[in-house]
Every structure is written in structure tokens, then in C-alpha cells.
N, C-alpha and C positions, 0 to 999 in steps of 0.2 A: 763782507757779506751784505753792505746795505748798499747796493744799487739797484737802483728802483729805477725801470723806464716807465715811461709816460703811459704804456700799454697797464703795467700792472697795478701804477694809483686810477685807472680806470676801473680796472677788474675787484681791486680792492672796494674803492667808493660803489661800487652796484652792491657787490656784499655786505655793506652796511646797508642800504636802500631795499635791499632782499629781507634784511631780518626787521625792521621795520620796529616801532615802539620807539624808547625815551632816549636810545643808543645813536640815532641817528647824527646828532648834532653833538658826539663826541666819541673820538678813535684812541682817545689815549687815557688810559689807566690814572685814577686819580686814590692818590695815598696820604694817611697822614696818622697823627698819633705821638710815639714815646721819642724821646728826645734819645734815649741811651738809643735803640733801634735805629731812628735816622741816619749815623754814617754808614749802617751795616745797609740799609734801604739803599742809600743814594749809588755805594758801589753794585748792588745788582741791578738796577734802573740804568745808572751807565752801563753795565756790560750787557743786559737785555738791549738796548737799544743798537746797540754794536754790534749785534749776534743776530738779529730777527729782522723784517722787515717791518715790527709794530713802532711807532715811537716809544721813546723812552717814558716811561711813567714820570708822573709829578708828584714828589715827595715832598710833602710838609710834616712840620713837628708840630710843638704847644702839649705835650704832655701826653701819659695813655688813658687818663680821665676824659681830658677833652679830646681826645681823637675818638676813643667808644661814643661820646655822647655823641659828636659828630654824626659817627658811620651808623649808627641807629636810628638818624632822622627820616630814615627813607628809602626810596629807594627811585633810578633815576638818574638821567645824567648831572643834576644838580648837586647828588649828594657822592659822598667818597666811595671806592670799590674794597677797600682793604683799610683797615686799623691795624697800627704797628703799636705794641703792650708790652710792654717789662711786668705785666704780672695777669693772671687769668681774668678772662670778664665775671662779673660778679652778674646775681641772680637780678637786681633791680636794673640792671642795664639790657639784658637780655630781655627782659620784661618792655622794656621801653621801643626796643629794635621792635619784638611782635605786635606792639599797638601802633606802631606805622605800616607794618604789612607786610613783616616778611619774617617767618622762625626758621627760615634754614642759613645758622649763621656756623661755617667752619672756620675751626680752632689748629692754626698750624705751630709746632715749636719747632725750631730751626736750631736750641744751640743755648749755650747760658753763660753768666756774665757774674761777676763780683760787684759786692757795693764794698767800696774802697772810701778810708779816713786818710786824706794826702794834707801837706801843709808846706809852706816854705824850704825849700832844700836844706837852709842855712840853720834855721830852729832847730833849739833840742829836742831830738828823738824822745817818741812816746809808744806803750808797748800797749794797746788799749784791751781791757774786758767790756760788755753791754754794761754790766755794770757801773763803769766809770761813766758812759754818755747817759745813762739814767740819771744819774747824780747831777752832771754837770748841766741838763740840758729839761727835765721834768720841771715842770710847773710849780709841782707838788711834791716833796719827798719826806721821807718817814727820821725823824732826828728824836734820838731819845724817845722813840714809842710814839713818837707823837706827829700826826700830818702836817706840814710846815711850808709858807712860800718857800720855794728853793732860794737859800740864803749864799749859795756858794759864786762869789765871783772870780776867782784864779783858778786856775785847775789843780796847784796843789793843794789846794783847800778839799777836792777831790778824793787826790789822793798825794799823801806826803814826798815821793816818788819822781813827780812830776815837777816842772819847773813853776816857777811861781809867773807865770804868764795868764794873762785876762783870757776867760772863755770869751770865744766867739767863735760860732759855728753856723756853717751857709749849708741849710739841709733843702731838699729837694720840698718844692710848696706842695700845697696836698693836689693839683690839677695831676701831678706826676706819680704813674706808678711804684716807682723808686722810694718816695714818700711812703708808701703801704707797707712796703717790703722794709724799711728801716724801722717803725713802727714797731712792726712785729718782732723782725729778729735783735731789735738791739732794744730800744725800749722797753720793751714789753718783756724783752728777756733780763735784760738788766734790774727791772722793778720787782721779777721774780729771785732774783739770782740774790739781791741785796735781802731780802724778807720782806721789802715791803709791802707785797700784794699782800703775804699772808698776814699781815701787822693790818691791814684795813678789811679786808675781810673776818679779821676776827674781834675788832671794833665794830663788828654790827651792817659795813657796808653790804649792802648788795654786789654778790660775784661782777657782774658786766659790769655797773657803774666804776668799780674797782678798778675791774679791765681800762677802761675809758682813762680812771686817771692817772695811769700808770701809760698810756701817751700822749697824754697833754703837753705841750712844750709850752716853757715860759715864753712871755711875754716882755719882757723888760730889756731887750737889745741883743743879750745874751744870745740867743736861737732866732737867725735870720733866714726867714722862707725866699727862697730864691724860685720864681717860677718861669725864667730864662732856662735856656741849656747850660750844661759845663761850661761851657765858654764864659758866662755870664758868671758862675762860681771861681773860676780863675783868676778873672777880673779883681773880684773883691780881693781874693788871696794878695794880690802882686798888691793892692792898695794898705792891705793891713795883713804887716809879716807873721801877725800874731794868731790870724784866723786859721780856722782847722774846715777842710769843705769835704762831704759827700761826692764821691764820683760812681763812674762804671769805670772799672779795671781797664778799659782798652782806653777810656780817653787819659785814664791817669798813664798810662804807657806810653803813649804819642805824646807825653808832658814831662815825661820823668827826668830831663833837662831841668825844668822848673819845681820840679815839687817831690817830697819825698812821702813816702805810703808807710803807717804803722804797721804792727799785728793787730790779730781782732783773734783774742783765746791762743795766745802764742804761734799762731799760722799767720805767716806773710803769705797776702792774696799771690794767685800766679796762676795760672793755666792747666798749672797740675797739680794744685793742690783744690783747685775751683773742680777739675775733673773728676779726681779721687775722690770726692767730698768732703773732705778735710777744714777746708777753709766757710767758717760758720755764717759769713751771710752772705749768700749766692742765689742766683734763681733764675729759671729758666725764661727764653724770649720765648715772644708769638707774634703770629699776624692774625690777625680776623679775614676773612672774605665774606662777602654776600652769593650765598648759590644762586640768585635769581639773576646774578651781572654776569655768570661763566655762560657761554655761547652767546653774549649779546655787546660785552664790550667786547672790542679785539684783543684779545693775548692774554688776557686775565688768565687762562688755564696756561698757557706757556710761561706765563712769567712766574705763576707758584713752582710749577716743578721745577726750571731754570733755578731759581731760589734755592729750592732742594737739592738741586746736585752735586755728588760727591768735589765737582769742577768748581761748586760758587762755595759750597756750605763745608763742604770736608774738610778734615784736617789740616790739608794741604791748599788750598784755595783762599782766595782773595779776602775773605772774611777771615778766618783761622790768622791771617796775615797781620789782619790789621787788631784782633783782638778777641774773637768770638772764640769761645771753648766748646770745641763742635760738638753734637749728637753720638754717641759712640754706632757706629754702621746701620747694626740690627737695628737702632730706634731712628735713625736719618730713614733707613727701604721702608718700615712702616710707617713713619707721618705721609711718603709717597705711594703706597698703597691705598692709606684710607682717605687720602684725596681723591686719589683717580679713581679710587668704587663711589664716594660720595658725588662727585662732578657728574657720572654717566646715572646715578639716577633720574 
């Protein structure tokens, strides 16, 4: 489908020089954002460009913190067309986008994903609760009634169960949406799950600050902020047999040669237990777009819906393939409905 005569990058380039503004001096889609997102990006960007006569888009990672902050600078061919997120944009970030100039920012889900606890293949199996990573991993934890540096170094000190093997754990650094998403569902549920929140709340703390230190992570080597991708967290894995790393479910899958995946609440992650809801820390993707870049960079509106179709995002597609737990139909035709009514306003 991509042969392009000399007639048509003619006919093409006046159509940029027709729509006139900050578009001119750039034809190809520029992307960036969540690290777990980026494989799923890079194969629709190859098959968009293999399918269309636009170029392929340029996808980069660094995190879905630093790609929002990014995509909010502006607007322009300087600044990105799309932000890829493992978790919603939050209220100060959207705030940010509208005091450079622009508040029409569409929220697409494509599909969701597991946060997956993998380790050395060869290591004893671990069957993990929130509440064991609270333990092993809080700053702060409640011993005898009482707030405490977290004193615990092995993990059977943990929990008895467990082998007597040194905590060490490569979690996702806070630029990455993943970060937020373990926060909440294992942290924060594990500091509930244990009494501790309500053991410092009923010492007089304030509810939020409470919150806050129920996900504080130590400090002392034990909880290693990784702000690389997977790649970078495998790395350490294969350097020390002993570490336990944070993943997404499809790159621990393209790994599982190399590493083996606990339970999290007696559910092994998988596709269909992430689908059914079954499996307790899961969460949906997104991209951001800018409405003010659809009819002025090229293909931007072809490459969301592209994105969308049942051919790239469905169960059965290139994505589904490589790991993405699709959209069940009815909510795949509606993210492509409230695009295409939002684009034509």
C-alpha cells in the first residue's frame, strides 16, 4: 500500500502549505509517554505506516508523568500530538495543558494490562498479599501498636512462609504511571489490609497524612526506584537472583523464559483473569490527543482510529498478540464513536 509517486508527495506537500500554521515544518505524528504503552505504540506506528501513505509516527517513552508533562507544553509542531498513560490524567496536569492554550484534550482506552511481581525462574516461589509488599517495602510500618522504621530485611521476617531471602525490589520510579497504580493497589491496600492505617489514624494522625505514609517506600536499598523501562528492571533481576521487579503482564510474558510471576490475593495474572476482573492489580491504558493537531498534522485522526480497530486492538490483533487484554466490543465501537463525534466538532 505505500507507493507514493513523485505526483502524490507533490499533491501531499501543497496540502500541508494549504493548511498553513505551526504544521508546516512537520508531517509526521510525534508520540511519547508510558513505558508499559510503548511496545503496544511502536507495533501500531509500524503497521500505520505500512497501511497509509502518512509516515510512521515517532514513538518515545520516559514515563506517563513525563510524557503528560511533555504533551501539555503546548501546542505546535515542537511539542508531541499524543501522550501514551498507564493511568488517567490527573486534575493539575490538565490544568497545566490549559495555561499553555489549549483545553480540548481527548482521553482514549484502548485495552488493560496487569502489574505483575516476576523474579528469577530458578528462586523459591512466593504466593504474595498487598500486605506482604507493605511490610517488606513501607518506610514506616506499625509493630506492636506502634509506627516503626521498617526493620524487616529477608522476606521471611515478612512473612514466616517465605524463604529467608534479602528484600530487594526494582519498583517503577514515580515519573511512571505504574508507580501510582502500585501505590494504590498494593500499598496502600496492604497498609489497610494489615490495620495499619487504622492503628495511625486512631493515634491522632491526620486521615491524608496517614494516607501519604502508608506509601512511603524505604529508603535504605531495600526498594529500588527504577526509572528505565522493563528492560532496565530485568537487567537488575539477572544481576541479583535475589530481586523481585514490578512489571506489565505482556513484557513479563515475552520474558517468561527468564522469570517466574507470583499470585497477588491467590490469582496468577493472565488475560483472563485481568479480563474477568479477577486478578486485583490491573488497570486500564490510554492515549491523550490534542484536538487542536486533528486536521493539521497528517494522519493523526487516522492513526487513533487505526489504533482502535477491531484489526490492531481486538482480541485477535497484533496487540491481543503480543499482550494487551482488549476492550470487550461494545466499549472498543464507543471509545470510536466518542472520537469521531469529538474530532468533527
Amino acid at each position: 500500500m505505500k507507493t507514493v509517486s513523485a505526483i502524490c508527495a507533490i499533491i501531499v506537500g501543497a496540502s500541508f502549505l494549504a493548511i498553513g500554521g505551526s504544521a508546516k515544518a512537520r508531517d509526521q505524528i510525534q508520540i511519547s509517554g508510558s513505558s508499559t504503552v510503548l511496545p503496544y505504540a511502536n507495533i501500531v506506528a509500524e503497521a500505520f505506516g505500512n497501511s497509509f501513505y502518512f509516515p510512521s509516527p515517532k514513538v518515545g517513552s520516559g514515563g506517563s508523568t513525563a510524557g503528560l508533562k511533555q504533551f501539555c507544553e503546548g501546542v505546535g509542531e515542537n511539542t508531541i500530538d499524543i501522550a501514551n498513560s498507564s493511568r488517567s490524567i490527573n486534575k493539575k496536569e490538565l490544568e497545566a495543558c490549559r495555561a499553555t492554550g489549549f483545553r480540548d484534550v481527548h482521553q482514549v482506552k484502548f485495552g488493560y494490562d496487569g502489574i505483575v511481581f516476576a523474579y528469577n525462574i530458578f528462586a523459591p516461589s512466593m504466593a504474595f498479599e498487598p500486605a506482604h509488599w507493605y511490610k517488606a517495602l513501607a518506610a514506616r510500618i506499625v509493630v506492636g501498636g506502634k509506627l516503626v522504621d521498617n526493620p524487616y530485611m529477608t522476606w521471611n521476617e515478612v512473612n514466616p512462609k517465605f524463604p529467608a531471602m534479602e528484600i530487594t525490589a526494582y519498583i517503577p520510579g514515580k515519573k511512571h504511571g505504574t508507580r501510582e497504580v502500585f501505590e494504590e493497589k498494593v500499598l496502600a491496600a496492604g497498609c489497610e489490609a494489615t490495620g495499619a492505617l487504622e492503628v495511625m489514624i486512631a493515634s491522632g494522625m491526620d486521615p491524608i497524612v496517614a494516607e501519604g505514609v502508608c506509601i512511603e517506600v524505604r529508603e535504605d536499598g531495600r526498594s529500588v526506584d527504577i526509572d528505565g523501562d522493563y528492560t532496565e528492571t530485568l537487567d537488575r533481576i539477572n544481576l541479583n537472583k535475589s530481586g523481585i521487579g514490578v512489571f506489565g503482564l505482556a513484557f513479563y510474558k515475552d520474558h517468561a523464559n527468564k522469570l517466574q510471576v507470583s499470585t497477588m490475593g491467590g490469582i496468577l495474572p493472565s488475560t483472563q483473569s485481568i479480563s474477568r476482573g479477577e486478578y486485583p492489580v490491573s488497570r486500564p491504558l490510554y492515549f491523550y490527543i490534542k484536538q487542536k493537531n486533528i486536521g493539521v498534522i497528517p494522519g493523526l485522526a487516522e492513526y487513533v482510529e487505526f489504533f482502535l480497530s477491531e484489526e490492531i486492538s481486538g482480541p485477535y490483533g497484533p496487540l491481543a498478540d503480543y499482550g494487551l487484554v482488549s476492550l470487550p466490543e461494545f466499549e472498543r465501537e464507543q471509545e470510536i464513536t466518542q472520537f469521531q463525534n469529538k474530532k468533527t466538532m
